[in-house]
C-alpha positions as MATLAB code, in Angstrom:
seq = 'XXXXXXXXXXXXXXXXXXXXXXXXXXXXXXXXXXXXXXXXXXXXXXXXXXXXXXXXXXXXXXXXXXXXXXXXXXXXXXXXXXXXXXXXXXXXXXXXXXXXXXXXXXXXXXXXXXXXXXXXXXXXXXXXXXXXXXXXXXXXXXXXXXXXXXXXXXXXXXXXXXXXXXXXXXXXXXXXXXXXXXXXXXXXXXXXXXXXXXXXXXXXXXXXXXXXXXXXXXXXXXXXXXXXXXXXXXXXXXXXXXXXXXXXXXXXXXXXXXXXXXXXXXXXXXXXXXXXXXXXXXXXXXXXXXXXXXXXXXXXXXXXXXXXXXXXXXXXXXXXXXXXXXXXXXXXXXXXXXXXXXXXXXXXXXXXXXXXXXXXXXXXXXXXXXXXXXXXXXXXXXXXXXXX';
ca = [
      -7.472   -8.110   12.348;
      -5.332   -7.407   15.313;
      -7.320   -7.618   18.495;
      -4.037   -7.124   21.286;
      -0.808   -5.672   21.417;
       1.791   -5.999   23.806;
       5.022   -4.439   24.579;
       7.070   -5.295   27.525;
      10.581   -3.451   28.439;
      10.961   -0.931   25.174;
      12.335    2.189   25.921;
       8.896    4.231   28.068;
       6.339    0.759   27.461;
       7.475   -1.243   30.367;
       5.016   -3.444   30.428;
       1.650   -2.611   27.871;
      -1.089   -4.399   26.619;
      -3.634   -2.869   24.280;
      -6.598   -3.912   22.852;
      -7.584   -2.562   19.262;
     -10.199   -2.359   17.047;
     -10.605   -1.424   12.866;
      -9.673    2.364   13.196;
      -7.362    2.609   16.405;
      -6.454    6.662   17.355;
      -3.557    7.049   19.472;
      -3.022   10.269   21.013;
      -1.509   11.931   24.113;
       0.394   14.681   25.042;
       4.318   15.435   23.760;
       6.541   12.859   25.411;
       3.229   10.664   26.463;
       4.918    7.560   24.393;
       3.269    7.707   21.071;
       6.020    7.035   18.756;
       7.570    4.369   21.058;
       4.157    2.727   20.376;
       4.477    2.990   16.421;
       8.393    2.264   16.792;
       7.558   -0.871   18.597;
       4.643   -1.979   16.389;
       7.354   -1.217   13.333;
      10.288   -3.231   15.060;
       7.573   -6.115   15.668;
       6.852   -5.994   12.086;
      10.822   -5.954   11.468;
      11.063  -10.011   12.502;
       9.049  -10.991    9.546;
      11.547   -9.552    7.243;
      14.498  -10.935    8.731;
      15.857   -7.248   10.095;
      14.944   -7.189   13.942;
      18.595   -6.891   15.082;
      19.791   -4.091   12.152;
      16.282   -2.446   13.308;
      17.598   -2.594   17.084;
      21.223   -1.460   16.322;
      19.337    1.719   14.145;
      18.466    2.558   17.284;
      21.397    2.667   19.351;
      21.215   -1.452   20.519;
      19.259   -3.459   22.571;
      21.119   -1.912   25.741;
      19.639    2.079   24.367;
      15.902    0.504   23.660;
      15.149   -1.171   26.877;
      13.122   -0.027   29.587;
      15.696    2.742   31.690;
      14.107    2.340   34.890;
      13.587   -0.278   38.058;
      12.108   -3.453   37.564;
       9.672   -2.574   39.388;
       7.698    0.617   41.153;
       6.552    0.083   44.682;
       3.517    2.307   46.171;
       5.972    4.096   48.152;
       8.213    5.103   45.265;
       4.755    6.419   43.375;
       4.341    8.540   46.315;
       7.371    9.385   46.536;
       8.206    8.348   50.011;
      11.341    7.121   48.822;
      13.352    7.555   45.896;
      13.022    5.406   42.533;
      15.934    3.125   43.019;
      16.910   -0.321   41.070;
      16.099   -3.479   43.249;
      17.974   -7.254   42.931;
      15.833   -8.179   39.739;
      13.705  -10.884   40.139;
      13.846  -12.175   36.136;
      15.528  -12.041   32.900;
      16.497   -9.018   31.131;
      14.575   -9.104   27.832;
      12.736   -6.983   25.447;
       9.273   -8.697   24.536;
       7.050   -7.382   21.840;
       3.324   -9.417   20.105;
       0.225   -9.557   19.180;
      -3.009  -11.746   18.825;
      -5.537  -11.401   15.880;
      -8.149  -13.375   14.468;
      -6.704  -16.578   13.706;
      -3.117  -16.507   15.311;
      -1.066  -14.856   17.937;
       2.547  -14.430   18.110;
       5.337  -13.435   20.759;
       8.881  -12.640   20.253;
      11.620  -12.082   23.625;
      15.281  -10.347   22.491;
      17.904  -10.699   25.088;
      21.424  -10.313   25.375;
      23.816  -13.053   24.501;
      25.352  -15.322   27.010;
      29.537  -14.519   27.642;
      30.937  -15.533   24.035;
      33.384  -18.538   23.705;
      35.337  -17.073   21.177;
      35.972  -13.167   20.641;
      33.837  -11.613   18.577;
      32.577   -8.241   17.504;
      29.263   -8.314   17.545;
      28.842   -9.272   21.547;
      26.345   -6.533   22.074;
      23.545   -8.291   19.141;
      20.430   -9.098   20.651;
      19.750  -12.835   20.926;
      16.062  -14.220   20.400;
      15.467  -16.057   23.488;
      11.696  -17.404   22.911;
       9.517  -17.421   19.937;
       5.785  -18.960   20.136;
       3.035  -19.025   17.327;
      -0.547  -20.059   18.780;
      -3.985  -19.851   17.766;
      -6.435  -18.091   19.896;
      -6.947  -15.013   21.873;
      -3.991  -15.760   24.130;
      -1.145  -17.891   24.684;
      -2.125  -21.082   26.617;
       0.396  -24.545   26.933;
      -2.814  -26.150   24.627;
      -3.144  -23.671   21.631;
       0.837  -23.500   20.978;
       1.530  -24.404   17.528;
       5.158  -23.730   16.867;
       7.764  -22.938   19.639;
      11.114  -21.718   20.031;
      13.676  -21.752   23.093;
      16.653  -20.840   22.054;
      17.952  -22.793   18.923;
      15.654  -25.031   19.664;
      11.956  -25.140   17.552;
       9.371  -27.735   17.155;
       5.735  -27.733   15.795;
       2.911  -29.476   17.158;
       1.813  -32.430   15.609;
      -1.623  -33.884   16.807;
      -0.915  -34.421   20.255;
       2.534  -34.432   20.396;
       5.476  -32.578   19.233;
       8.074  -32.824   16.820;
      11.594  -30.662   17.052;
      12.135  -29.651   13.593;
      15.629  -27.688   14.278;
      18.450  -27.345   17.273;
      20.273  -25.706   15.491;
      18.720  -21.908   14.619;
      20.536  -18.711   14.328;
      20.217  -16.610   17.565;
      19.968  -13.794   15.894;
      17.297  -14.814   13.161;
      14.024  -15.146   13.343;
      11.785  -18.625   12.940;
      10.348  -16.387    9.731;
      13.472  -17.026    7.693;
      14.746  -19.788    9.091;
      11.354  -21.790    8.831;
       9.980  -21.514    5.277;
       8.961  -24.742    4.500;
       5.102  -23.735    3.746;
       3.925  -28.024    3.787;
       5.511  -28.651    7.428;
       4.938  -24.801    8.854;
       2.153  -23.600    7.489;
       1.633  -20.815   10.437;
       4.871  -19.820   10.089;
       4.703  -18.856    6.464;
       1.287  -17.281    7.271;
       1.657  -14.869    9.725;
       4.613  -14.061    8.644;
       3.170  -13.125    4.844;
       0.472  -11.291    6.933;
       3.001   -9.326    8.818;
       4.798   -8.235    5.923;
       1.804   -6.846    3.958;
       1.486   -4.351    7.098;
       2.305   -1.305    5.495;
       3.586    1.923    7.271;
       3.517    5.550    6.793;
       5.631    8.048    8.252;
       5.917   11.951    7.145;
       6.139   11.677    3.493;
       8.815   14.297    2.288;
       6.846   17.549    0.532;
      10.323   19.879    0.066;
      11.550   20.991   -3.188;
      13.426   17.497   -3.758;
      10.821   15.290   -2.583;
      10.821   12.259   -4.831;
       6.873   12.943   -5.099;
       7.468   16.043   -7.291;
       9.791   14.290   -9.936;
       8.269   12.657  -13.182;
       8.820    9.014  -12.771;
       9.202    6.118  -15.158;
       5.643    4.038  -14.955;
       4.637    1.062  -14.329;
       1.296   -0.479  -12.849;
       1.447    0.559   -8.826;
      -0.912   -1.277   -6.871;
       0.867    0.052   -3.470;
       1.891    3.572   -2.936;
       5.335    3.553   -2.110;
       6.480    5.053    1.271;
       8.772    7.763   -0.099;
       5.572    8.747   -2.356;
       7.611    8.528   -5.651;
       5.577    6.348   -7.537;
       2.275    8.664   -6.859;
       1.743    9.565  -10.879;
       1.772    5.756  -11.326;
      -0.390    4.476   -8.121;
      -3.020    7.108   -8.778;
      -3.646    6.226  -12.290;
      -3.298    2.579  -11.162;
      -6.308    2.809   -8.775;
      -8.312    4.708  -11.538;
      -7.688    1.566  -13.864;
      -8.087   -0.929  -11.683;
      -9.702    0.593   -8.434;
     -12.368    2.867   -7.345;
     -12.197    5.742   -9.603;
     -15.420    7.483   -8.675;
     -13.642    7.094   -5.142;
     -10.560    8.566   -5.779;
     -11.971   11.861   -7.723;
     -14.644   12.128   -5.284;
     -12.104   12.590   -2.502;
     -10.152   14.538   -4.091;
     -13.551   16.995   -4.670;
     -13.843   16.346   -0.831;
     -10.877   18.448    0.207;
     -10.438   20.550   -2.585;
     -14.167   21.441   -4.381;
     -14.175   21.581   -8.308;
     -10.498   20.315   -8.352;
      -9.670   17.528  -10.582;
      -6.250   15.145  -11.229;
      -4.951   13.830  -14.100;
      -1.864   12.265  -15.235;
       0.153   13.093  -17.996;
       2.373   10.159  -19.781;
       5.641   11.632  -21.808;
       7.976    9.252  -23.296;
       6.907    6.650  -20.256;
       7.258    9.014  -17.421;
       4.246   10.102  -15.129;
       2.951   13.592  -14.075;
       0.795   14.136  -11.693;
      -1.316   17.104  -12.608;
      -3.796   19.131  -10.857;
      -6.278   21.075  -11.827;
      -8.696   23.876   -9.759;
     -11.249   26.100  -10.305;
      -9.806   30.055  -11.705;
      -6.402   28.658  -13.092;
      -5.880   28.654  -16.734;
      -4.115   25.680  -17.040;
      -2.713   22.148  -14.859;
      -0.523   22.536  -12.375;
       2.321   19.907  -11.861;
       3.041   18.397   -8.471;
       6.882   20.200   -8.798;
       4.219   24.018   -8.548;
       2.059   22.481   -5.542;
       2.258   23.332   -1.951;
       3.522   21.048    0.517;
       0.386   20.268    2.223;
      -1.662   19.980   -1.489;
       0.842   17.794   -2.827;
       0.772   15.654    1.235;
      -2.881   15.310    0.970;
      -2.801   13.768   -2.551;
       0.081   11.251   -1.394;
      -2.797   10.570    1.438;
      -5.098   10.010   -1.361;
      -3.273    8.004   -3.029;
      -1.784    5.407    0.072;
      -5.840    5.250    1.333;
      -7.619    4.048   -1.624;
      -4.823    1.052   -2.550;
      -6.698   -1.322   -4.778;
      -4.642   -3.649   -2.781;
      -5.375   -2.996    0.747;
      -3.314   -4.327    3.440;
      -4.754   -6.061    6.856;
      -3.203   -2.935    8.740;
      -2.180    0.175    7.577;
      -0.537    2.675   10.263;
      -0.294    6.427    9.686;
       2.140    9.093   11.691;
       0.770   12.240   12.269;
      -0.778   12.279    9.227;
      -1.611   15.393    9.568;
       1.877   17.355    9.044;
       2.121   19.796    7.010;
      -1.606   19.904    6.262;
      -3.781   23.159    6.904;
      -6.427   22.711    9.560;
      -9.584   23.137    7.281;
      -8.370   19.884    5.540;
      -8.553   17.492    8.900;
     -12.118   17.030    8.861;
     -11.701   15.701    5.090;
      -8.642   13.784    6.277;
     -10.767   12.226    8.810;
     -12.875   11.112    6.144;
     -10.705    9.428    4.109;
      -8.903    7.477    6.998;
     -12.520    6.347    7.958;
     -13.104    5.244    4.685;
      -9.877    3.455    4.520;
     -10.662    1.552    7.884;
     -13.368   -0.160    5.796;
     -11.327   -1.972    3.822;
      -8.231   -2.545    6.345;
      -7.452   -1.928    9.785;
      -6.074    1.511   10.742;
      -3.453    3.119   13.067;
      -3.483    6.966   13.348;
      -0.728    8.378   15.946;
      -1.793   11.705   16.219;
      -1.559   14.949   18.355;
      -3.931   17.207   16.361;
      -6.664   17.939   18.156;
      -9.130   18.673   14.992;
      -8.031   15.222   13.393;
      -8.877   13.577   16.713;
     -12.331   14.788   17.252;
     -13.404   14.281   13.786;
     -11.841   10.878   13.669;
     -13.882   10.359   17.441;
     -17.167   11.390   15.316;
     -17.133    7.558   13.739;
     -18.245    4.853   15.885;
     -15.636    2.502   14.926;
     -13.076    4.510   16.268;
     -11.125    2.781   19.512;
      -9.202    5.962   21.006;
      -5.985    4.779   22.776;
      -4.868    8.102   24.820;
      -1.270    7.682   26.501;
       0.036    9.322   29.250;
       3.397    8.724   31.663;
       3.013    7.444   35.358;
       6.670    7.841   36.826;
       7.879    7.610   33.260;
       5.951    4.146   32.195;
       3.457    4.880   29.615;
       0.018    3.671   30.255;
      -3.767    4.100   28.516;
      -5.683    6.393   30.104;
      -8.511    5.275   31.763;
      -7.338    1.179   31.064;
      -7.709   -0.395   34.093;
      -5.989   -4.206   34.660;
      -9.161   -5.464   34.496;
      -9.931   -3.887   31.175;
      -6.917   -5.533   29.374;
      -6.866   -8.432   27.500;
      -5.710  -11.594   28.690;
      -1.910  -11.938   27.717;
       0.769  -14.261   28.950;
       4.077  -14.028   27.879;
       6.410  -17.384   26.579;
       8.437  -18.061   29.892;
      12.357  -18.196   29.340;
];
């Protein structure tokens, strides 16, 4: 489980460290910095794939992500006794994103390039400047276990270390450039960790929406994020997961409903039955918000749950009698994973604040740097980042 966040120098987080428990609730007004938080926590999740830098350029470049204003605020400036102005900076220019969990932390710092040799095209690519993987709470010079400067990475060995590459990719990663799972065995395990996060975000309900089409089937341990594969994850879980589960929340948020699929020439139907019709309807007749909560459903009670699941607003589209139900099922789901709800809606948030294991994060600006409410510097965790 992930017990700290941080973000330094992305877009409104200038400098942000969380901590988090199972079921984490992040809220705040519009414009507060909520999505920067789940953008960052995606891009951070982008390095174990290989895709940090298309991620970056997806969003306009390292130049549009970075923190827009001074490197730092003085007292005066908050009281506005003079105006917010850029100072001589006083250190590198870098975007820095990690975590620590359980067993291992990890750190990541994207800068720009040094002046090119040679022309190229791609002079604006971020550059990975510092990479660390350590064990503990916190980074300390004693619980390092593989570092990076540069093209430069070595592993600890004992008491010493031993540079196992000069010559990495500045634009790669150490999680596919390091894969050698007998000399690197942290590498190759956080990195399999961070890419069995999974992430939801506004699963399409319209008339088109993959979700309503009979697919072809096969065995679907893990809802997809475009929801096409529902007919086939839901009758996965009631092979192979918690049935009584699944049809008891779907009784939760709809009473005397039931769901069943339908298999034609090896394509799936999701089907749904209530209370006064005469016959099944198909997910192509349901309402958007029906057809969002059964996606829901579906992506909560994986048979294969991953260590952290985050959730966007889940609670688009859906009508307000369904939150408390909602809230429900994300609890239950924070049993069996850790869980990230972003979230504005205030019903979803107060039933959600009904379970003790919910850790509320509410964000709000201070001259335009997001910041927890109520998280004083003495109430963070300890964090240090790797030092250019």
């Amino acid at each position: 489980m992930l017990k700290t966040l941080a973000v330094a120098n992305y877009r409104s987080l200038r400098s942000l460290v969380v901590p988090l428990g199972p079921l984490n609730l992040i809220t705040g007004a519009n414009g507060s910095g909520k999505s920067n938080l789940y953008r960052a926590l995606r891009l951070l999740a982008e390095t174990a794939h290989g895709g940090v830098g298309a991620a970056l350029a997806r969003e306009g470049g390292l130049a549009s992500t970075l923190w827009a204003g001074p490197e730092r605020i003085t007292d005066r400036m908050r009281k506005g006794e003079v105006p917010i102005q850029g100072t001589v900076r006083q250190e590198p220019v870098g975007l820095k994103l990690g975590f620590a969990g359980d067993d291992f932390g990890y750190a990541i710092d994207l800068g720009f390039p040094p002046p090119p040799g040679a022309p190229t095209a791609f002079a604006l690519d971020p550059e990975i400047k510092r990479e660390a993987i350590w064990s503990g709470p916190f980074l300390r010079s004693s619980n390092v276990l593989v570092d990076r400067r540069g093209p430069v990475a070595r592993l600890r060995e004992g008491r010493t270390w031993c540079v196992v590459s000069e010559h990495l990719h500045a634009f790669e990663s150490l999680f596919t450039q390091m894969v050698d799972p007998s000399r690197a065995p942290e590498v190759m395990r956080v990195r399999e960790t961070m890419r069995a996060w999974r992430f939801y975000d506004h699963f399409r309900s319209d008339r088109d929406a993959p979700a309503r089409q009979p697919q072809l089937g096969t065995r679907t341990a893990v809802l997809g994020h475009d929801g096409a594969d529902l007919a086939a994850a839901w009758q996965t879980i009631r092979e192979i997961g918690d049935a009584h589960a699944l049809d008891a929340a779907v009784d939760d948020a709809f009473p005397g409903a039931t769901v069943n699929i339908a298999v034609s020439d090896g394509r799936f139907t999701l089907m749904f039955s209530q209370h006064g019709l005469l016959r099944p309807l198909s997910t192509a007749e349901l309402s958007d918000g029906t057809l969002r909560y059964l996606l829901w459903i579906a992506a909560l009670h994986t048979p294969r749950p991953p260590p952290l699941m985050v959730l966007n607003e889940p609670e688009t589209s859906l009508h307000p009698d369904l939150l408390p139900a909602l809230a429900r099922l994300i609890a239950g789901a924070a049993s069996r994973s850790q869980v990230w709800v972003v979230s504005h809606a205030s019903r979803l948030i107060s039933a959600l604040e009904e379970n003790p294991a919910c850790h509320t994060l509410a964000l709000e600006k201070d001259v335009s740097q997001t910041r927890v409410v109520g998280l004083k510097p003495l109430d963070e965790p300890a964090w240090y980042w790797p030092e250019r």
